[in-house]
C-alpha positions as CSV (number, residue, x, y, z in Angstrom):
1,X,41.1,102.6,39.7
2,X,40.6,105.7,41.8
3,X,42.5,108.9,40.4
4,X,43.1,109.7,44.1
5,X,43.4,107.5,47.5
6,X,41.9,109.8,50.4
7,X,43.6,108.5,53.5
8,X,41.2,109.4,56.8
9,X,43.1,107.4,59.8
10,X,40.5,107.7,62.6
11,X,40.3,106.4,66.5
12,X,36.5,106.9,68.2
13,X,36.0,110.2,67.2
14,X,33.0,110.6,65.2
15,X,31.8,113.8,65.7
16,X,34.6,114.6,64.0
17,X,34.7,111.8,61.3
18,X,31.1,113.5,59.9
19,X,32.7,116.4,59.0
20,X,35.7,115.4,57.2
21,X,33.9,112.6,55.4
22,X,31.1,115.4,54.6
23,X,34.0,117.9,53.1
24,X,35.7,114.7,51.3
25,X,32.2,113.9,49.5
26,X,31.7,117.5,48.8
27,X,34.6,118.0,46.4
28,X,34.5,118.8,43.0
29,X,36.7,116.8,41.8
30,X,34.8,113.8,42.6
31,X,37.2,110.6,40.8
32,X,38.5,109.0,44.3
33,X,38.2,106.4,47.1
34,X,38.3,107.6,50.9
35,X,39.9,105.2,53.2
36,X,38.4,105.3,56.6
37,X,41.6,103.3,58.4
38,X,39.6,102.7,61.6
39,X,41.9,102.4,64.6
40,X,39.1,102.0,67.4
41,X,36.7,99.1,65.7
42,X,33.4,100.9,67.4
43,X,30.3,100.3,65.7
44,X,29.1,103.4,65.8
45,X,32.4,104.5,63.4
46,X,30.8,101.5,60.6
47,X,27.1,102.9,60.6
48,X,28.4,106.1,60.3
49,X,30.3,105.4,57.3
50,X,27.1,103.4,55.9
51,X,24.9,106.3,56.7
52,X,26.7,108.3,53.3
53,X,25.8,105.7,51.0
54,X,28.2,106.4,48.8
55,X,30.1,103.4,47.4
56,X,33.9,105.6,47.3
57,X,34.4,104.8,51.2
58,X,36.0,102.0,52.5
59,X,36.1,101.3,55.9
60,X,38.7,99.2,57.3
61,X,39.4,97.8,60.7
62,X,42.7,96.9,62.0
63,X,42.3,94.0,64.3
64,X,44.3,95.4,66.6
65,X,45.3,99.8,67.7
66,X,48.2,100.2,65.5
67,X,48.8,103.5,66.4
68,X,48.7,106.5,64.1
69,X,51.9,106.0,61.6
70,X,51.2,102.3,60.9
71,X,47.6,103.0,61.0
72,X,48.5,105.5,58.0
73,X,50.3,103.5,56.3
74,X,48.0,100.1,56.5
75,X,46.0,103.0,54.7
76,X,48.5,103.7,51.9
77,X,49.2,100.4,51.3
78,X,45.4,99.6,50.9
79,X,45.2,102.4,48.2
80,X,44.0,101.8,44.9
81,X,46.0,105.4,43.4
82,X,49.3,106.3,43.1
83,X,48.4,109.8,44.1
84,X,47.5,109.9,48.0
85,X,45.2,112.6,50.2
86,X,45.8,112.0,54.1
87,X,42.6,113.7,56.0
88,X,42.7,113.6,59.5
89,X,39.1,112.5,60.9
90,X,39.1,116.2,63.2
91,X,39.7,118.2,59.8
92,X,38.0,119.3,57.0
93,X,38.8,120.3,53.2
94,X,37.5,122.7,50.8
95,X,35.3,121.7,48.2
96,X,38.3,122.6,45.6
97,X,40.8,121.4,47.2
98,X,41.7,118.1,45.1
99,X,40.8,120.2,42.3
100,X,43.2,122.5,42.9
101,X,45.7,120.0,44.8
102,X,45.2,116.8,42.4
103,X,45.9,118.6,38.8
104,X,49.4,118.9,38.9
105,X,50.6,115.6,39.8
106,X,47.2,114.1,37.4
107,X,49.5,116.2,34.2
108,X,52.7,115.9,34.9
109,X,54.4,112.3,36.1
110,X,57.3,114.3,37.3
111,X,55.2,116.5,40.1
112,X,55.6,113.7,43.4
113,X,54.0,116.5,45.8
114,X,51.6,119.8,45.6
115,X,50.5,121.4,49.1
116,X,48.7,124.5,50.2
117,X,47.8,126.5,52.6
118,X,45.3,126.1,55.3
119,X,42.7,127.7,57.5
120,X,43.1,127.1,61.6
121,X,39.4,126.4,62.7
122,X,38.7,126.0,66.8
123,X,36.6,122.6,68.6
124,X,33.3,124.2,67.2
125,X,34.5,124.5,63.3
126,X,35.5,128.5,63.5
127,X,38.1,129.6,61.3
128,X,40.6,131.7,63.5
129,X,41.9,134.3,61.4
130,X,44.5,136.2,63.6
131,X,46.2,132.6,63.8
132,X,45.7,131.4,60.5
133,X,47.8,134.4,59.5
134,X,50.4,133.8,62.3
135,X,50.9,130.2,61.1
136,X,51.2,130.6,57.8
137,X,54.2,132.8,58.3
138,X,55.6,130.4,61.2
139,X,55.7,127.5,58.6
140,X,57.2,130.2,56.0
141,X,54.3,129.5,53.2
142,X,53.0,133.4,53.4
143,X,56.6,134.3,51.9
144,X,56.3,131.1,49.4
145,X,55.9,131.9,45.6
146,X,52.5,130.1,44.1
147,X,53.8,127.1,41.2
148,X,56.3,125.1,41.7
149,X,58.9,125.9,44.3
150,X,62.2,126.6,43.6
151,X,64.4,125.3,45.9
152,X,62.1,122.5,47.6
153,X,64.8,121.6,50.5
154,X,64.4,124.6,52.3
155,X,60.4,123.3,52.7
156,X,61.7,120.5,55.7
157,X,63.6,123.5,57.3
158,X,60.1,125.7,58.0
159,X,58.0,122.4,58.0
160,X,56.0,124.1,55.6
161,X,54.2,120.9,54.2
162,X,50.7,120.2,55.8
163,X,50.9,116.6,54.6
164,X,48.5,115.3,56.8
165,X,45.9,117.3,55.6
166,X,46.8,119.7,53.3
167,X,48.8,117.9,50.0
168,X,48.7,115.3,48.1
169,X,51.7,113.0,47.3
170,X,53.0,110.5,44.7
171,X,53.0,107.3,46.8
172,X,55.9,105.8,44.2
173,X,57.9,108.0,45.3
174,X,58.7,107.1,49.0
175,X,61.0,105.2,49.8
176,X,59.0,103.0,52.2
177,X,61.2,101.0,53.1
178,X,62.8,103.5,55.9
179,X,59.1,103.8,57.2
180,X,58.1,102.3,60.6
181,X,56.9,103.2,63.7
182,X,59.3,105.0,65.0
183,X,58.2,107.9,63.0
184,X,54.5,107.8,65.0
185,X,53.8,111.4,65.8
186,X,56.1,112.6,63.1
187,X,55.0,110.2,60.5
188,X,53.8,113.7,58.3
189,X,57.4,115.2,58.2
190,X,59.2,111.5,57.8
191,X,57.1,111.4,54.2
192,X,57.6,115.3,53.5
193,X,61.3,114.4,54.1
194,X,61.2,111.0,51.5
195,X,58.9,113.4,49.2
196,X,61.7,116.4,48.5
197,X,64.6,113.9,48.5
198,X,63.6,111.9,45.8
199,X,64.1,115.2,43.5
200,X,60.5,115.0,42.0
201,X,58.6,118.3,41.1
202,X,57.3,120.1,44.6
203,X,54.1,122.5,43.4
204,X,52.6,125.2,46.2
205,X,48.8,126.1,46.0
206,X,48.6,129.7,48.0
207,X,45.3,129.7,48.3
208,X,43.9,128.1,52.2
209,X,41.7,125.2,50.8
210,X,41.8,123.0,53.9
211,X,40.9,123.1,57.7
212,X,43.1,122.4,60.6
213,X,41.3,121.9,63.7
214,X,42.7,123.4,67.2
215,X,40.9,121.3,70.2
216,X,41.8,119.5,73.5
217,X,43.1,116.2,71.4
218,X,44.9,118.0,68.9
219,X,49.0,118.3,68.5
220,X,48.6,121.4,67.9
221,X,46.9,122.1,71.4
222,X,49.5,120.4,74.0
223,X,53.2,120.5,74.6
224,X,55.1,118.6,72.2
225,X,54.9,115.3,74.0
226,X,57.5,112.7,74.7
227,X,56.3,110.4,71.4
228,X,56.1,113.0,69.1
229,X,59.7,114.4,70.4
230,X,61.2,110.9,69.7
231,X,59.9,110.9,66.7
232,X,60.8,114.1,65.2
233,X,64.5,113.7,66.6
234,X,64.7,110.2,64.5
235,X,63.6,112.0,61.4
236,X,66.1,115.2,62.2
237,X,68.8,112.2,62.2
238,X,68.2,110.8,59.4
239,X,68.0,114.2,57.6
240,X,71.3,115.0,59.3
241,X,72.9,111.7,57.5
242,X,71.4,112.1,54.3
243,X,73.7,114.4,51.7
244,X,71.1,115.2,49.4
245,X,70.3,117.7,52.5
246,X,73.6,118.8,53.5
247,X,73.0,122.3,52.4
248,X,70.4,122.8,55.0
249,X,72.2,120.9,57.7
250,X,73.3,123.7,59.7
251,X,69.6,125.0,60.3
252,X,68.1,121.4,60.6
253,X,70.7,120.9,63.3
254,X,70.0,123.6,66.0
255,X,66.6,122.2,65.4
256,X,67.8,118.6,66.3
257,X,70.0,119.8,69.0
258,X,66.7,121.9,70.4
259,X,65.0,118.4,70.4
260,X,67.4,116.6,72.1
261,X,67.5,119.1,74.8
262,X,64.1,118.6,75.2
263,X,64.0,115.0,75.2
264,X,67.2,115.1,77.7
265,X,64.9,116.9,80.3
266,X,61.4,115.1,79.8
267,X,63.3,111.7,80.3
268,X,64.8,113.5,83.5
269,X,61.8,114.4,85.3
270,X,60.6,110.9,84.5
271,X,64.2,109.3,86.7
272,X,64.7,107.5,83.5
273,X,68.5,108.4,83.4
274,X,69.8,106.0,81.0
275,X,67.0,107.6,78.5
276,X,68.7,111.3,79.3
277,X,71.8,110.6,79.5
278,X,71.7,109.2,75.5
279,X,69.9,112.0,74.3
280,X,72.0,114.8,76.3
281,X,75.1,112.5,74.4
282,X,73.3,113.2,71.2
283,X,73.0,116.8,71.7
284,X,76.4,117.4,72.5
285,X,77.7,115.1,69.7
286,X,75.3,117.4,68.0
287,X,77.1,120.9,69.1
288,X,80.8,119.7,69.4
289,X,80.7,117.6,65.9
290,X,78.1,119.5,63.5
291,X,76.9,117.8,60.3
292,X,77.4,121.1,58.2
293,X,81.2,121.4,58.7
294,X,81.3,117.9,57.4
295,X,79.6,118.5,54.8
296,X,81.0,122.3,54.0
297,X,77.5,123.7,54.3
């Protein structure tokens, strides 16, 4: 068995693919599989796989689009590990980064989740400094102490976990049950969520040992669509009704009520009133009936 289950969920893009699956093979910790969880069938995306030789990739077809949260976890579930690496097929890792990323959880059974930071590279593979810098303090991990983190709930305020290409994760310790497709876009902060409420050991690597890649068909390049808004304002709901998280709610909910806003107009413009009109309920039951006075937050 693998020490490690890379996870690379990928959809006709290999260009792309290449890369990642060249950064996977080149790490020096070399004891793990890499999933290719092939969400387009092309040919091209199998010969390409084939063209590594290199007996740790597997590449599986679904046999039919499954979109990209069950696509991921068709991925997990294939896994041979415990301990799980999601690389999307547009970025690219660090030769040390499962060196780094992999120890703690490989030495301590009580470690569920160690992330670090990450470079921001453009279409062409550049790393963008200025921005790097910018979204390392957006996402709060330039102010984050190196080791394990003391007070891991404050992580799902800032989003600060790159889980979908920048940690890797004790797959025993999701509760996968609570995992379907309505997390799609949002599936990354759905498993940070299950990750720092099941009280495990959360361990932050400063150092940038991954790549996130800014292009045309990245999230990080458009508005925050209609999918992925749905799906972050299931997972802001369930954190609102979970009270392992109550003393974070009030921040979490001017996120959620920010969301539903949003939602309330881009189902607007669309005429698709009935859609609105529950979401605009939700961000007023939001404002008038707040989760942290309930909970004395």
């Amino acid at each position: 068995m693998p020490a490690v289950s890379v996870v690379t969920t990928t959809l006709n893009r290999p260009h792309y693919l290449k890369e990642a699956i060249r950064s996977a093979l080149s790490q020096t910790f070399e004891d793990f599989e890499l999933l290719v969880c092939d969400d387009g069938g092309r040919e091209e995306t199998k010969c390409l796989c084939d063209s590594f030789h290199d007996t740790r990739i597997r590449h599986i077809v679904n046999d039919s689009p499954l979109g990209i949260a069950l696509n991921t976890y068709s991925g997990v579930m294939h896994a041979g590990s415990d301990l799980i690496a999601f690389l999307n097929d547009d970025d690219r890792w660090t030769p040390q980064f499962l060196e780094n990323c992999a120890s703690p959880l490989l030495t301590d059974a009580n470690t569920v989740l160690c992330f670090c930071d990450h470079w921001l590279i453009d279409a062409e593979g550049k790393i963008l400094i200025r921005e790097t810098d910018s979204n390392s303090l957006h996402y709060g991990r330039s102010s984050l102490a190196p080791g394990r983190v003391a007070e891991p709930l404050k992580l799902i305020v800032s989003n600060s976990v790159p889980l979908a290409m920048g940690s890797v994760f004790r797959k025993s310790a999701v509760h996968w049950g609570l995992y379907s497709k309505k997390v799609e876009g949002a599936y990354d902060y759905f498993l940070s969520y299950c990750l720092l409420r099941s009280g495990g050991k959360i361990v932050y690597v400063s150092e940038r040992l991954t790549e996130y890649r800014i292009h045309s068909c990245s999230a990080g390049a458009a508005e925050f669509n209609l999918t992925n808004s749905t799906a972050a304002a299931h997972v802001l709901d369930l954190i609102l009704n979970d009270p392992l998280f109550h003393s974070v709610a009030r921040d979490i909910q001017s996120q959620a009520i920010g969301i539903e806003d949003h939602l309330t107009k881009l189902f607007f413009r669309r005429l698709d009133l009935v859609s609105a009109g529950r979401h605009f309920c939700k961000s007023l039951d939001y404002r008038f009936f707040p989760r942290w006075r309930r909970s004395g937050a």
